[in-house]
N, C-alpha and C positions, 0 to 999 in steps of 0.2 A: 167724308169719304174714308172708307177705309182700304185701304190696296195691300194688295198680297204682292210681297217685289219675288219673282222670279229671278235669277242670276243663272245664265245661259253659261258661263266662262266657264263652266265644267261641269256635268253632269248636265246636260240637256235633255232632257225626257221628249224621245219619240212622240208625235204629235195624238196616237191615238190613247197616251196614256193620259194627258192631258183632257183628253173627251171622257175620262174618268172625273178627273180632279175637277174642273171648272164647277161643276153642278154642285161637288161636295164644297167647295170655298163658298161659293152661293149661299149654299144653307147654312152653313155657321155663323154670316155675317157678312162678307168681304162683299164689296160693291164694286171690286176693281181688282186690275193685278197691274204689277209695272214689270214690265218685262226686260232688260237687262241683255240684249241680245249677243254683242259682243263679235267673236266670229262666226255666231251662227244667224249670222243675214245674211241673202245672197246677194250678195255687192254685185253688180256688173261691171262690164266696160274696165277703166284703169283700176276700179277699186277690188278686182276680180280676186287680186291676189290678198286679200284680207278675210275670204271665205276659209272654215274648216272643211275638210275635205266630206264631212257631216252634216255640212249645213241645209237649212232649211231651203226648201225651194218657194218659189214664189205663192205655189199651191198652199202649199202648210201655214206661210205667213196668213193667207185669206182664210185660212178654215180655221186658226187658231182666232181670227176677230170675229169669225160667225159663230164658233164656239164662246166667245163672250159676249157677242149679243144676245144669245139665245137664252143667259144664265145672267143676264142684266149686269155684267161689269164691264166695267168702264176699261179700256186697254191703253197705258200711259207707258211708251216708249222709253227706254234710259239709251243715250248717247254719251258717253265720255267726252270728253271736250276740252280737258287740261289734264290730269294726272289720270293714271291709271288706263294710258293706251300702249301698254305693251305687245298689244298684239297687234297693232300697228307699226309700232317705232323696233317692233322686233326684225323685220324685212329691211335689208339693204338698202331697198326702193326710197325709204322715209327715216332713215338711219340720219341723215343729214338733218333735220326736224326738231332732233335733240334738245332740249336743256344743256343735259350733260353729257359731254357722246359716250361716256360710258356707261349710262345707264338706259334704259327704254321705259322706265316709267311717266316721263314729261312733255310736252309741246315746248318749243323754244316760242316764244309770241312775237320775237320781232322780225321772225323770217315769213314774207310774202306767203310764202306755201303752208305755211301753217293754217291761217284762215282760208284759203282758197280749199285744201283738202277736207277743211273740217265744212266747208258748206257745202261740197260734192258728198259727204257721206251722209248731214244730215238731210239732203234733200233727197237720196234715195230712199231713207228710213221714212222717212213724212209723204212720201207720195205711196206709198204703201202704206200707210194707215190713216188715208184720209179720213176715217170715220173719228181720230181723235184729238179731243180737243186740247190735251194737256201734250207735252216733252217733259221729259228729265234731262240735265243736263251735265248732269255727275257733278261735275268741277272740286271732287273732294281732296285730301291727301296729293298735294301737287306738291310731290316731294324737288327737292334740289333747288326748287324756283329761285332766282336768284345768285345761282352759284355759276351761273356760265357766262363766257365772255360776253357776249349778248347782252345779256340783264346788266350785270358788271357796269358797263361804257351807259350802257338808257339812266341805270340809277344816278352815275354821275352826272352824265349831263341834264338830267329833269329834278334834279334835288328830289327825286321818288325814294322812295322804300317798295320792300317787294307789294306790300299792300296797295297800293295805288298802280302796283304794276298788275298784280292777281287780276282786279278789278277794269283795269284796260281792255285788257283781251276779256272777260267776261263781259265788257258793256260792246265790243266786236261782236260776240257771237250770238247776243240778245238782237243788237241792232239788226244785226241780217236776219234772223227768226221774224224781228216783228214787222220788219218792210215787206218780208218773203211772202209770209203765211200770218194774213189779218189773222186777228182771233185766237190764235193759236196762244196760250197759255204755258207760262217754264217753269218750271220748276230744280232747286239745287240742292244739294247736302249745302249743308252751313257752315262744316267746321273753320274752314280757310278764312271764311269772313268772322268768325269771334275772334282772329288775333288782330282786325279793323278797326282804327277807332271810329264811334259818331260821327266824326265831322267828316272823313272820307266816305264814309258811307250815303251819307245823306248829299254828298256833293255828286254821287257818282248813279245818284235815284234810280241804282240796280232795284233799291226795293221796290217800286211802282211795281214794276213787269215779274217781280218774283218771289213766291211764295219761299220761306225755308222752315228745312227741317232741326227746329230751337231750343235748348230751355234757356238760352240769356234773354230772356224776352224782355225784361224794360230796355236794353241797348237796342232792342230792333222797333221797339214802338219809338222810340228816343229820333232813330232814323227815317223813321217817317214809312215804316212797312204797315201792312194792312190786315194781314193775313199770316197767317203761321203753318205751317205742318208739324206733324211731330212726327221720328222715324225711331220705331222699337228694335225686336229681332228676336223671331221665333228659333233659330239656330243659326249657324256659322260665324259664332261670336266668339266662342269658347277655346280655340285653340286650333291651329292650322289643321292639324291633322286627328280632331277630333273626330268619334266616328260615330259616337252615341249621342243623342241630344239630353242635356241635363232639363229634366221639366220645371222643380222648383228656383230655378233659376232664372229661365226666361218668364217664370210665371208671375217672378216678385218685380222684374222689369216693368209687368204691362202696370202691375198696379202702382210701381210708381210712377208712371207716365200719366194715370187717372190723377194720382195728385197733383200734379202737375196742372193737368185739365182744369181741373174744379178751380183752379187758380187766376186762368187764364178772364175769364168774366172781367176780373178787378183792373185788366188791364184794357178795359175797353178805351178805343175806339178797336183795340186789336182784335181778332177774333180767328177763334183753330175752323182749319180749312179740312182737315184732314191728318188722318196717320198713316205711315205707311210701316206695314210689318215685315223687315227686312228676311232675309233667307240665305245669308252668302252661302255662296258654293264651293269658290276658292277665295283664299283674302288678295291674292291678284291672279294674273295669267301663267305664273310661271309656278306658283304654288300648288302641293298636294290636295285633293276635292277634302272637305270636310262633311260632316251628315249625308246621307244622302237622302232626296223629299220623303219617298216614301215612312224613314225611318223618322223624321221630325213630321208628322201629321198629325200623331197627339201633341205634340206642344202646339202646332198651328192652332187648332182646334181650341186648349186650353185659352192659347192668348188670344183668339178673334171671339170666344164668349165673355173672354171676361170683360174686352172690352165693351161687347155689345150690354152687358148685363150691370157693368161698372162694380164689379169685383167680382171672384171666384166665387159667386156665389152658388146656393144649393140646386137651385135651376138651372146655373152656367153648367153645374160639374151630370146632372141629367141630364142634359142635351148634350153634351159632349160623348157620355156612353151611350147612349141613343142614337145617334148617329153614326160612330164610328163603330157600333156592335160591341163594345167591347162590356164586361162586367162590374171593374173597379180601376182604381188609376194611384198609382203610389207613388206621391209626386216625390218623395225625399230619396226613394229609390232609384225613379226614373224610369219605371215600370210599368205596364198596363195586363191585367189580367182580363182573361178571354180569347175566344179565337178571334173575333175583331170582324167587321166586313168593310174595312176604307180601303182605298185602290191602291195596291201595293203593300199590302199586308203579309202577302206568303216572304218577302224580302225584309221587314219588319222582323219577324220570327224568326227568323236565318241570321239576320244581323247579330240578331242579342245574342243566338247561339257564339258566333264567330268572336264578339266582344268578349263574354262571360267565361267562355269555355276552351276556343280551339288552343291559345297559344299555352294556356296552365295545363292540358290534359297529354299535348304534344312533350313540353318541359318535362313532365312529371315524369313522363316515360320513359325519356332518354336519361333524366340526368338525378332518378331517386333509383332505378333499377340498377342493383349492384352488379349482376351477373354484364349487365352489359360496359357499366366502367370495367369491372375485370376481365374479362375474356372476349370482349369488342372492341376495343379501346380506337381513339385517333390511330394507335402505333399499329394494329393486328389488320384495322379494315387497309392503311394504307399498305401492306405488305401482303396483304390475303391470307391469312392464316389463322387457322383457330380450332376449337375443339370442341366438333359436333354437338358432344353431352351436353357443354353447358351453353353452347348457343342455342338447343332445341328448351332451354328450362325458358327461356323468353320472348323466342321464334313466336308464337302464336299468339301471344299478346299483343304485340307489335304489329304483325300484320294482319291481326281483327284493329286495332286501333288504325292503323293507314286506309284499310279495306273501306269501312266506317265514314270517317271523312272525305274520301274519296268522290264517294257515292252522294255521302252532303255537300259536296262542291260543286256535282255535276247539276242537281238538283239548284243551289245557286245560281251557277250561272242561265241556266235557264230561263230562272226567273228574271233576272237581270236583264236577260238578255229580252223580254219581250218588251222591260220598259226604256233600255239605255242602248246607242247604237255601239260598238263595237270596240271603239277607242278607250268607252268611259269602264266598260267590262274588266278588260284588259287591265287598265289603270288599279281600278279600286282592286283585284283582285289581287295584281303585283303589290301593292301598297298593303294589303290587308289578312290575305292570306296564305300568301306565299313566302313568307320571309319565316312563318314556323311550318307549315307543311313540308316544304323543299328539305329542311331536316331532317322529316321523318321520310321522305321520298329517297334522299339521300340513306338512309341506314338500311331500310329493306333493300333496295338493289343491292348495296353490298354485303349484305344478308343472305339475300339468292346469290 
């Protein structure tokens, strides 16, 4: 299998840009997506208050699984389940929940409520997508664990370590999945279980019921696991607040993940189940959005041929421009020449602009232009005064330059706005290009 992980936790693409995107992941490879919902499900009942005020209605969850049936991928839910529910544990309501009460990233495991809430949200999520056979169950970066009075008092009196504690409340919320919902298949990130040794693991036969995303793979054949995944990442690796996706970089990812591959045979009875090709959006809830899809679509591209083709090779890199319209691809640069025809391509071309250009063209202007350090200065705009002559020698520059951009932002948002609802606009545009514009917004007013 290969799955396209979608991450909801910021940047959620309107359901009809997706009736783009699904066909195009189709044909490059992907047999699936995991979808990563977060607070864009629309919880009912007490869980009401965990909805984004954007969230998905019941409608769009059903028409985003008939949009992958109809393009044969498989749709493989993601549930958090131990770290990384701060959009949970951010509310009052479930503040008490904590690990740490001062942080929101953790579930506390020995408090009653902690499993009873986590099996009212995954039985919401699951009875909405009956048609699937697999869960994800996150359980990754379960930061603090351990550190609260809780954990403290169970370690002492169970002669445990946080590892046989991790793995408690993971063998809770497998147990209710598999009594719940026969059939139903889990899946986890791995990290939290490599710092496990063997013998906990194999005592705790998490492996039976769960596939993970590996390369320590003799320690998981060792524990008596069956199956593997691997988890790559076409963007949102690179730096919280990255905004361009580096191509040759996720590109040299997938193909070490093929060696990897080619490895795995030797470790039979094991055998890879699947990869999944990650996509963050934000690195948690409370973080800046990083890429945005449309702008990482060549790299998806790149790394679901190379997989399918098992290296970049000279047919992966023609079907890649073939498909996306585009002419040539520069992966050292991180570039794609052509006007391109993948869904969300006019925000592609606006992007690069905004990366390449806005903030050195804005700088240049304010802070290489002499006439305006001499006779505009901090000190002349805060007292209003100045001297016509030489503020009309750069008056016209400046406001073709605002004029200019202005008009390219309008045109931006636009575009934006037909694939992202109004929050994520807002965001990426305070985040990306308002912190140099507002500069040059700032100097022409006080210009005029």
């Amino acid at each position: 299998m290969r799955l396209v992980h979608l991450d909801l936790k910021g940047a959620a693409p309107r359901v009809s840009y997706l009736e783009q995107v699904f066909p195009l992941l189709s044909q490059l490879g992907a047999n699936g997506v995991l979808i990563e919902y977060e607070d864009m499900f629309p919880f009912k009942g007490e869980l009401e208050i965990l909805r984004s005020p954007y969230a998905y209605s019941e409608e769009d969850i059903e028409r985003i699984q008939q949009l992958a049936e109809q393009h044969k991928l498989e749709v493989v839910p993601l549930v958090q389940t131990f770290g990384h529910v701060e959009f949970i544990l951010k509310h009052e309501k479930y503040q008490h929940l904590r690990e740490v009460e001062r942080f929101p990233n953790s579930f506390n495991p020995h408090i009653p409520d902690t499993l009873a809430l986590l099996k009212s949200i995954l039985s919401q999520v699951i009875e909405k997508h009956r048609r699937s056979t697999w869960i994800h169950i996150g359980a990754d970066e379960v930061f603090h664990l351990g550190e609260g009075m809780d954990s403290k008092n169970w370690m002492s009196h169970n002669k445990g370590d946080v590892g046989t504690m991790y793995l408690k409340h993971i063998k809770e919320v497998l147990g209710f999945l598999t009594a719940q919902y026969w059939g139903l298949r889990v899946l986890m990130w791995d990290d939290m279980l490599r710092k496990i040794g063997v013998g906990a693991l194999r005592v705790a036969l998490v492996a039976r019921a769960c596939p993970a995303a590996v390369p320590f793979l003799t320690k998981y054949v060792e524990s008596g696991f069956e199956a593997v995944w691997f988890a790559s990442a076409f963007k949102g690796t690179t730096g919280p607040a990255q905004a361009w996706t580096p191509l040759s970089y996720h590109l040299k990812n997938h193909l070490s993940w093929l060696k990897v591959m080619q490895a795995v045979p030797r470790l039979a009875p094991l055998r890879l189940q699947g990869v999944v090709l990650t996509g963050w959006q934000r690195y948690d809830h409370y973080s800046v959005l990083c890429e945005l899809l449309p702008v990482s679509i060549p790299s998806l591209a790149i790394c679901l041929q190379t997989l399918v083709n098992g290296g970049f090779t000279e047919e992966a890199k023609r079907k890649v421009l073939d498909v996306l319209g585009l002419e040539s691809v520069q992966l050292e640069q991180s570039t794609c020449e052509g006007r391109g025809a993948f869904p969300g391509v006019e925000i592609y071309h606006m992007v690069e602009q905004v990366n390449g250009h806005l903030k050195e063209s804005i700088l240049k202007a304010l802070e290489e232009e002499s006439a305006i350090k001499g006779w505009f200065s901090p000190y002349h705009r805060k007292r209003q005064f100045g001297n016509p002559r030489n503020m009309e020698s750069f008056g016209s520059k400046v406001l073709k330059l605002h004029e200019d951009w202005e008009s390219f932002v309008r045109d931006l948002r636009a575009q934006l706005e037909r694939i992202y609802f109004p929050d994520t606009v807002e965001e990426w545009m305070e985040e990306n290009v308002n912190p140099y514009l507002d500069q040059l917004r700032d100097l022409v007013r006080d210009y005029r």
